[in-house]
Phi, psi and omega in degrees: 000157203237110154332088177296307182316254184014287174302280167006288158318314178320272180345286181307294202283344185281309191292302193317332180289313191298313206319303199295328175276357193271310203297308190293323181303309192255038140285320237238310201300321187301342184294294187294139193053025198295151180220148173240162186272111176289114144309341178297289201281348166061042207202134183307148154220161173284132189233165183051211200264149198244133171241197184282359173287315167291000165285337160305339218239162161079190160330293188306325173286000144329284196274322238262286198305296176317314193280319169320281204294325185314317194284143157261068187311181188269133202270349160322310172313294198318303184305337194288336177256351206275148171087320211246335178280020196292327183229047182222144172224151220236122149277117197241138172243065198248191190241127174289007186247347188244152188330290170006275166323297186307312202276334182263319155325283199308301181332306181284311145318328171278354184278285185321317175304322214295325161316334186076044179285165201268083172324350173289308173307353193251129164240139170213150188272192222165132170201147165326170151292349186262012171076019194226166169265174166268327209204029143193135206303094179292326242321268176327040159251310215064071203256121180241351155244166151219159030278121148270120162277078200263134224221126175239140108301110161054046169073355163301115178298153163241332202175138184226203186180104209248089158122256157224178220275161171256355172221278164217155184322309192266351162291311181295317161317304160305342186264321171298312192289318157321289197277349163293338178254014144301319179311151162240000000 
């Protein structure tokens, strides 16, 4: 005799499973370079999380590939840094809507390239004018300008770099990784 409730259950939990992985997949795909009408601004922004193809896009896609080729970090910094990034991951916080952002992204990024930083390690956000995601949570950042550049050891902050650079992106980067590795 065949348990019926029993198969029946079976049943309901393997689709409830495919459902929840079909669901989850395509949450996670709709997240990424997702835009919203920023109401402040009155203008599409990019929102959450972002890779380097949204960047491409937009407002933002406007600046990033012209300003990217333009710049010539110093190549002293670069060198200076090659090497020093092994257990360091970089959360970057901007907005697709602010100068800043435009003007300091490409920058850091072409730092980064040049460096051989690891792209796994990097993650970036997108936020509203009001400094927030939709649907991921900054709060514990604290972010009140942007670009924030938030620079972790082994998941630590060490160090960030807010707005814009006091000297340059790869310098300052490099002054973060420095005095972290004084700490003992």
């Amino acid at each position: 005799m065949y348990n019926l409730d029993g198969l029946i259950m079976k049943n309901f939990s393997l689709i409830f499973l495919l459902f929840s992985g079909f669901a989850t997949t395509s949450l996670f795909a709709q997240q990424m370079n997702a835009t919203i009408n920023d109401p402040v601004r009155n203008r599409v922004i990019l929102i959450d999380q972002v890779n380097r193809e949204g960047l491409l896009t937009g407002e933002i896609g406007e600046f990033f590939q012209p300003d990217y080729d333009a710049y010539r970090p110093d190549s002293l910094s670069v060198e200076q840094l090659k090497g020093k990034l092994d257990d360091i991951s970089i959360h970057i916080v901007f907005g697709s809507w602010c100068g800043d952002s435009k003007d300091q992204l490409p920058r850091f990024l072409k730092v980064l390239d040049q460096i051989g930083f690891n792209g796994s390690q990097l993650k970036m956000t997108a936020v509203d004018s009001h400094k927030t995601g939709r649907n991921i949570d900054l709060g514990g950042l604290n972010i009140l300008k942007v670009p924030t550049f938030v620079v972790y050891r082994k998941s630590v902050e060490i160090g960030r770099i807010i707005e814009t650079p006091l000297d340059l992106l790869e310098k300052d980067l490099l002054q973060i990784l420095e005095k972290d590795s004084l700490q003992p």
